[in-house]
NUKOL-567022 format. One record per residue (C-alpha): chain; residue in three letters; x, y, z. Coordinates in nm, 2 decimals, padded with zeros to 4 digits, always signed. Layout:
// NUKOL-567022
ch	aa	x	y	z
A	ala	X	Y	Z $
...
//
This chain:
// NUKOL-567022
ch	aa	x	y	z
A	unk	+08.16	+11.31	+13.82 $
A	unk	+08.11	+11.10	+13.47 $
A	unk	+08.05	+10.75	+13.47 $
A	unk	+08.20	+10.58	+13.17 $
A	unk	+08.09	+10.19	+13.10 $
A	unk	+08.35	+10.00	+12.86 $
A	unk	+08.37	+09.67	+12.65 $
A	unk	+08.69	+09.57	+12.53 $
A	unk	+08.86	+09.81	+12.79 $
A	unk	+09.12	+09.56	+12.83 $
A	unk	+09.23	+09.57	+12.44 $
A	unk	+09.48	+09.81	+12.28 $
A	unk	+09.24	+10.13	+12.21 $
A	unk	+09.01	+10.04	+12.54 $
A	unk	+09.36	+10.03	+12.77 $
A	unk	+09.48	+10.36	+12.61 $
A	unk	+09.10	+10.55	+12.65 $
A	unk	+09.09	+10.37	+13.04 $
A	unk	+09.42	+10.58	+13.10 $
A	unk	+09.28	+10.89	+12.93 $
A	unk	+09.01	+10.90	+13.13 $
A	unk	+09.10	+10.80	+13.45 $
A	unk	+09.31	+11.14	+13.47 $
A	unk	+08.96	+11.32	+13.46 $
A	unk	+08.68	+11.34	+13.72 $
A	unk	+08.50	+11.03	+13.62 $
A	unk	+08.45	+10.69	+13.71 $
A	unk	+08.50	+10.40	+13.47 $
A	unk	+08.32	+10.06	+13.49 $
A	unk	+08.48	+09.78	+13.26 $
A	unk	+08.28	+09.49	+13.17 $
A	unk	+08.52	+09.23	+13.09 $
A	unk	+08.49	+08.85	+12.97 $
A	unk	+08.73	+08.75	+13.31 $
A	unk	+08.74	+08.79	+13.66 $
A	unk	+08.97	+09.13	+13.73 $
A	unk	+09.04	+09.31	+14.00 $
A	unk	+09.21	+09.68	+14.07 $
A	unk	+09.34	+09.92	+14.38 $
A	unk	+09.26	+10.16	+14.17 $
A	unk	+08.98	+10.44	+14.25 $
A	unk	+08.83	+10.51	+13.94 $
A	unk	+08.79	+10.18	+13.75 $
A	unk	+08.58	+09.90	+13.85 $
A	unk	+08.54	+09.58	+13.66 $
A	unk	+08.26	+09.37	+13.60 $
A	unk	+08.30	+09.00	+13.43 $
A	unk	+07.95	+09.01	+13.20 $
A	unk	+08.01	+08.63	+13.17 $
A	unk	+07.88	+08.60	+13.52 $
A	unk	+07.50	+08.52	+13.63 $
A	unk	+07.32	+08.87	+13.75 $
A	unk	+07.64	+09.11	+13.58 $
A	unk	+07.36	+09.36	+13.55 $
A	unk	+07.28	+09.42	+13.90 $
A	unk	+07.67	+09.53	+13.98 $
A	unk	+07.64	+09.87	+13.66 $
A	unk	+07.59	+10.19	+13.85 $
A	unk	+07.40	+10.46	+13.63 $
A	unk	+07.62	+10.57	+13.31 $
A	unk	+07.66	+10.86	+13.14 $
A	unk	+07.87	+10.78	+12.86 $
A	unk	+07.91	+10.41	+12.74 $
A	unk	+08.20	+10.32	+12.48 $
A	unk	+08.12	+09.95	+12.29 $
A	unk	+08.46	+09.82	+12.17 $
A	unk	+08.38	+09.46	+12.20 $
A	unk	+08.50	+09.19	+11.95 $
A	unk	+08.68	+08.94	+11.86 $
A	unk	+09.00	+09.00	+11.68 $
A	unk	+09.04	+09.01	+11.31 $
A	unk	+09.39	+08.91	+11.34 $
A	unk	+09.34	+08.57	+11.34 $
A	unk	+09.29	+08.36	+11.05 $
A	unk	+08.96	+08.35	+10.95 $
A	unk	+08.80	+08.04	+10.99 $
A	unk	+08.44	+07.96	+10.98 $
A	unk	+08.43	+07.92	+11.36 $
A	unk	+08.63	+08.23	+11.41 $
A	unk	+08.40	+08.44	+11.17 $
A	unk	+08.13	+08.37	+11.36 $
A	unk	+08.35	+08.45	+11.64 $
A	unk	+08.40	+08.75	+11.49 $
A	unk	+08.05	+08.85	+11.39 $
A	unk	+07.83	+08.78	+11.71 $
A	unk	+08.10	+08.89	+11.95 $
A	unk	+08.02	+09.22	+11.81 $
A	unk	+07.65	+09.13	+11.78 $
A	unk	+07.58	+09.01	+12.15 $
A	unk	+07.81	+09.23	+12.32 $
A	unk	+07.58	+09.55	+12.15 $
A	unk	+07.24	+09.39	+12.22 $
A	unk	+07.38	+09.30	+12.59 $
A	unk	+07.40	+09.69	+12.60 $
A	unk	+07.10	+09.79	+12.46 $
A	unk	+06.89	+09.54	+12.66 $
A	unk	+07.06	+09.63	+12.99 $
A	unk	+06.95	+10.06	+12.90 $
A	unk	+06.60	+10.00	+12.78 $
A	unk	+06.43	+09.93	+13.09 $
A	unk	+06.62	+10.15	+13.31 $
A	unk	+06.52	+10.46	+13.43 $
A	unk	+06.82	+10.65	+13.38 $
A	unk	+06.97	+10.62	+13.00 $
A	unk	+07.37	+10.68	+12.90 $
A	unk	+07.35	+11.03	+12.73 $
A	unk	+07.62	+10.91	+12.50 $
A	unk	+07.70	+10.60	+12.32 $
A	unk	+08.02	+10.57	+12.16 $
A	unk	+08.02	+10.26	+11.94 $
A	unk	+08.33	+10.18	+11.73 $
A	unk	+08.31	+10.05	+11.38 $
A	unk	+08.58	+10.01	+11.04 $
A	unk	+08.65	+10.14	+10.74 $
A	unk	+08.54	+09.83	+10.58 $
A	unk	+08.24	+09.94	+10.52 $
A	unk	+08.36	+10.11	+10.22 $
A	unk	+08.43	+09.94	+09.90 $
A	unk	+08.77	+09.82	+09.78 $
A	unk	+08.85	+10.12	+09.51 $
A	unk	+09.24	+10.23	+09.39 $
A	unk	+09.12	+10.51	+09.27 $
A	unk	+08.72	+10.65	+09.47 $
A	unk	+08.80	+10.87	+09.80 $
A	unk	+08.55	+10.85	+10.07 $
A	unk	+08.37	+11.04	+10.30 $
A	unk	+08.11	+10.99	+10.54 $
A	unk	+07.86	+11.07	+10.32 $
A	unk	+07.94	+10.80	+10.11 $
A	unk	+07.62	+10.50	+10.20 $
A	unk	+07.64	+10.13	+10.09 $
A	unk	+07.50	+09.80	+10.12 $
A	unk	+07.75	+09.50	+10.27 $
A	unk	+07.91	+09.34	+09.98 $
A	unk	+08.14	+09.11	+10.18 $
A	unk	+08.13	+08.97	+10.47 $
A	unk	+08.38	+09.23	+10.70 $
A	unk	+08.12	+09.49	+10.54 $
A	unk	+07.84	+09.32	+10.68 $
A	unk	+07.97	+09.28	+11.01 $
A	unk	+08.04	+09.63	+11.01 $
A	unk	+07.65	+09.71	+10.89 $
A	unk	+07.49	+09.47	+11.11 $
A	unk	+07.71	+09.65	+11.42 $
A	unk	+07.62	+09.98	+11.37 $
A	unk	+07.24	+09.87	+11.31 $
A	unk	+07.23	+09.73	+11.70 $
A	unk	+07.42	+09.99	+11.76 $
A	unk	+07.18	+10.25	+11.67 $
A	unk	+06.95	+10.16	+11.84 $
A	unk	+07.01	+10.33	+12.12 $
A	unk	+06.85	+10.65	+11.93 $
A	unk	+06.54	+10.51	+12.03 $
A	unk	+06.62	+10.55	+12.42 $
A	unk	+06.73	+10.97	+12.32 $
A	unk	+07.09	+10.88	+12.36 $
A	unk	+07.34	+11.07	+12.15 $
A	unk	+07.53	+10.77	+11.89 $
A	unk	+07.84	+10.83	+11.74 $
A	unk	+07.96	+10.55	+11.56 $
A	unk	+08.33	+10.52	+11.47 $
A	unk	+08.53	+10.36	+11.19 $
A	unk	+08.84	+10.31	+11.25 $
A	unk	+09.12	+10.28	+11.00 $
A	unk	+09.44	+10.08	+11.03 $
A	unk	+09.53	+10.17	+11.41 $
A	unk	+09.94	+10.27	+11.47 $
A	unk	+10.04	+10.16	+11.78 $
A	unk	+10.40	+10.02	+11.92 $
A	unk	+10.22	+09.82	+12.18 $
A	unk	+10.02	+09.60	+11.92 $
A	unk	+09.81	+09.61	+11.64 $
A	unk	+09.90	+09.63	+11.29 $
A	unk	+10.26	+09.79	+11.30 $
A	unk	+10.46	+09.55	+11.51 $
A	unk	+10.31	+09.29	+11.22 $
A	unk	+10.44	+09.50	+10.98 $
A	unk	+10.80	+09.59	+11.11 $
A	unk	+10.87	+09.25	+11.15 $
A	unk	+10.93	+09.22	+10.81 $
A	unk	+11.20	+09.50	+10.75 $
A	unk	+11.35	+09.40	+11.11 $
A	unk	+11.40	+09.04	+10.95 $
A	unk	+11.57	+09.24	+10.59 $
A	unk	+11.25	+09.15	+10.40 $
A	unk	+11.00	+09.43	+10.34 $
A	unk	+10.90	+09.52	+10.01 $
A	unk	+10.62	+09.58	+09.83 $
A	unk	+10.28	+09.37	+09.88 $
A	unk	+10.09	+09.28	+09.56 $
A	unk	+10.08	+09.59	+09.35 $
A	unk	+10.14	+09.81	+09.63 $
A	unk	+09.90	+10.07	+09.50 $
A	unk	+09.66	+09.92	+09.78 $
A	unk	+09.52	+10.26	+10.02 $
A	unk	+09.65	+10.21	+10.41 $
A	unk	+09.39	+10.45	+10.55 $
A	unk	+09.53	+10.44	+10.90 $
A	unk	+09.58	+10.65	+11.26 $
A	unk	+09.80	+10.68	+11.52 $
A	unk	+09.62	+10.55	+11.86 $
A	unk	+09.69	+10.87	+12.08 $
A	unk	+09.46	+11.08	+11.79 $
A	unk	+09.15	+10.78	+11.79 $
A	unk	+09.17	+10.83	+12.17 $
A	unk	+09.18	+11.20	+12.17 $
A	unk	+08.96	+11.14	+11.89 $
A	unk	+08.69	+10.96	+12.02 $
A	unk	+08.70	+11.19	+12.40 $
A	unk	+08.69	+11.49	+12.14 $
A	unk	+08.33	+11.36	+12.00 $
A	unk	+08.24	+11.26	+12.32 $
A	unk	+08.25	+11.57	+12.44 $
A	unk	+08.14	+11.79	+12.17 $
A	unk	+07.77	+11.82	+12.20 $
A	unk	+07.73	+11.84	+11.79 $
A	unk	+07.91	+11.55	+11.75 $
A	unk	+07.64	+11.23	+11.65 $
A	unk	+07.67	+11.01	+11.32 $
A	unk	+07.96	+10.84	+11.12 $
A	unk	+08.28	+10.93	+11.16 $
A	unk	+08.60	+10.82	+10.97 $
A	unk	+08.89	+10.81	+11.24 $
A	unk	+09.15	+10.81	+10.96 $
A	unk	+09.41	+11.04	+10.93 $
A	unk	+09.37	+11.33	+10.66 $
A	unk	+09.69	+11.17	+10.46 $
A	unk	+09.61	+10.79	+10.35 $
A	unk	+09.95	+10.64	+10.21 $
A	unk	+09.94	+10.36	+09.91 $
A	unk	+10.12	+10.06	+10.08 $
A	unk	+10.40	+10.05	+09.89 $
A	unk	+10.49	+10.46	+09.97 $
A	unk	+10.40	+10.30	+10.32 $
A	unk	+10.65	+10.01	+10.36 $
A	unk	+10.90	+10.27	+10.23 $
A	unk	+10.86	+10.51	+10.48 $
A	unk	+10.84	+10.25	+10.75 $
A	unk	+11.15	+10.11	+10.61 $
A	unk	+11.32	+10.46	+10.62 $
A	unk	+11.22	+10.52	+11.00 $
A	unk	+11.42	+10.14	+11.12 $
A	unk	+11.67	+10.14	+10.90 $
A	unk	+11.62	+09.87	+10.66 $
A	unk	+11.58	+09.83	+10.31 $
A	unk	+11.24	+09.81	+10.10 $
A	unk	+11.34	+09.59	+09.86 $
A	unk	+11.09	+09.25	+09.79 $
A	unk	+10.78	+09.17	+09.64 $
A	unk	+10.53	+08.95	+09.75 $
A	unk	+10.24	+08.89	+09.48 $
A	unk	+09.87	+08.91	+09.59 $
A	unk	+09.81	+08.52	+09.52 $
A	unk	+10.04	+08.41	+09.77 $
A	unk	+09.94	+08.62	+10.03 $
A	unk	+09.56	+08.52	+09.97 $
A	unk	+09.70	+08.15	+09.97 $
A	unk	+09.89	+08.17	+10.31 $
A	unk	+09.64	+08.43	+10.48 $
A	unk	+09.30	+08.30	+10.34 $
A	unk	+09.01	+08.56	+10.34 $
A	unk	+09.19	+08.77	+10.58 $
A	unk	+09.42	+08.91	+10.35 $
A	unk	+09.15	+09.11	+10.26 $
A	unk	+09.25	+09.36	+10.49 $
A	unk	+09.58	+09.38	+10.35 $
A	unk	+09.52	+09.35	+10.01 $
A	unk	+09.14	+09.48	+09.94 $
A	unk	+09.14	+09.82	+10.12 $
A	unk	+09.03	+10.22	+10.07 $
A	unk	+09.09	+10.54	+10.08 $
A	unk	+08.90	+10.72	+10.38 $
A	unk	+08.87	+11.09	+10.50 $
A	unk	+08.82	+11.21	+10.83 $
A	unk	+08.59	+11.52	+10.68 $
A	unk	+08.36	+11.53	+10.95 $
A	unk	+08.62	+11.52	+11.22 $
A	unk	+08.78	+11.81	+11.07 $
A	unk	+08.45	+11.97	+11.03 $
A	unk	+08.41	+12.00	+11.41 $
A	unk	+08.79	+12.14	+11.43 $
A	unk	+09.00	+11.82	+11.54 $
A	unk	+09.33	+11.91	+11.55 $
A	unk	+09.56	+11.58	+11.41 $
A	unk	+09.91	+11.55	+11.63 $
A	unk	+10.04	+11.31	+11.35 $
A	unk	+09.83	+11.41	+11.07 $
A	unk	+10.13	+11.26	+10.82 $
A	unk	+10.28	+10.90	+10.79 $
A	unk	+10.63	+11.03	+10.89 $
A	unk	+10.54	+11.16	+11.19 $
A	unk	+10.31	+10.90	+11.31 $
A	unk	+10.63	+10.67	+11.26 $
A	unk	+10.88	+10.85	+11.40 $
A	unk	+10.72	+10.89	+11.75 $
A	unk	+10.60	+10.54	+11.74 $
A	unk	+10.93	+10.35	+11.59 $
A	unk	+11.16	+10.62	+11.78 $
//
């Protein structure tokens, strides 16, 4: 039996993992920021805000960090600290919890975003592709992935993972963005030649167990799907799939006015490729835009 240790298993990618995993022979602990309880067998829950958490994690094989405040919130200068340590604290927590243990998690699954890459229209990138932050989403993501590798030094296997613009019908970005076109309003946002580098959930989880499990798996790697869309071919196809037209415009100033520096993930984004994914033989189930949309809207 595997024991899995989760943060953020209570958020839309950790709740869609716990019910992966929990159909396999393996035990999942989720540290949480509340007090929870469950009937169920496989899944304990641990509140880290309590005195002494530590004392109640078994040994771990395999530990997946999703913790973090969300970025869809306007971004304040409380909440971007929010943002930041919440990510920070939650990985050194981790690490600090493994390094005087005597047994270490062989794996250490660590999620991450595309906004480490730089705003381009026209530059496609890999995971080769290296950088210094130049805003601050990229230097959360740089100082995250720092704490997070540590846990090289303790022989444990790191994959970090950037996640594009996550597809889901239970939250996330694409509720947000069918509202719009439910309401008769969708259209075009600034010039629409903007790269949505994004992924249906069910491949980042079948994603992120693949790497987990594939004992050549370590590194960076883009969970994107292998066809980015510009946002305005986007809106269209979304606005195909419910029916409604595609039809406005709303110009980059006003967006930045209403949203404030979080319409930076709307309006400042990049094209990313999977190429290591594909390099180990992941197989996309909605490797296209349509598809994605027409199991998730359906």
């Amino acid at each position: 039996m595997k024991h899995y240790l989760i943060t953020g298993g209570t958020g839309l990618v950790g709740t869609q993992l716990v019910n992966a995993i929990k159909q396999s022979d393996s035990h999942i602990t989720i540290l949480t920021r509340q007090s929870l309880s469950t009937s169920h067998p496989k899944i304990t829950y641990v509140n880290w805000s309590e005195p002494n958490w530590e004392d109640k994690i078994p040994d771990i094989d395999i530990v997946i960090n999703l913790a973090g405040a969300s970025l869809n919130k306007r971004w304040t200068a409380s909440h971007k600290q929010n943002i930041m340590l919440s990510r920070l604290q939650a990985t050194q927590a981790l690490f600090d919890l493994f390094k005087n243990r005597q047994q270490k998690p062989s794996i250490f699954f660590n999620a991450s975003a595309v906004g480490y890459y730089r705003p381009d229209l026209t530059r496609t990138y890999t995971e080769l592709y290296q950088t210094l932050p130049f805003d601050f989403l990229s230097e959360v993501v740089y100082q995250w992935e720092r704490l997070a590798c540590q846990f090289e030094t303790l022989g444990t296997r790191v994959i970090i993972g950037r996640f594009g613009m996550v597809l889901s019908s239970e939250g996330g970005a694409l509720p947000l963005m069918k509202l719009p076109y439910d309401l008769n309003v969708g259209g075009k946002i600034g010039t629409g030649r903007q790269w949505y580098s994004w992924i249906h959930i069910e491949d980042l989880t079948r994603g992120i167990l693949y790497t987990i499990n594939n004992d050549k798996a370590s590194g960076v790697y883009n969970f994107t799907s292998p066809m980015a869309e510009h946002q305005n071919m986007f809106g269209y196809t979304l606005a195909r799939e419910v029916h409604r037209p595609h039809y406005t415009w709303v110009p980059s100033l006003a967006l930045r006015l209403v949203l404030g520096e979080m319409s930076t993930v709307i309006l400042d984004t990049q094209k990313v490729l999977p190429n290591k994914l594909q390099a180990i033989d992941f197989k996309f189930k909605y490797p296209n835009l349509k598809l994605a949309l027409e199991n998730l809207v359906q």
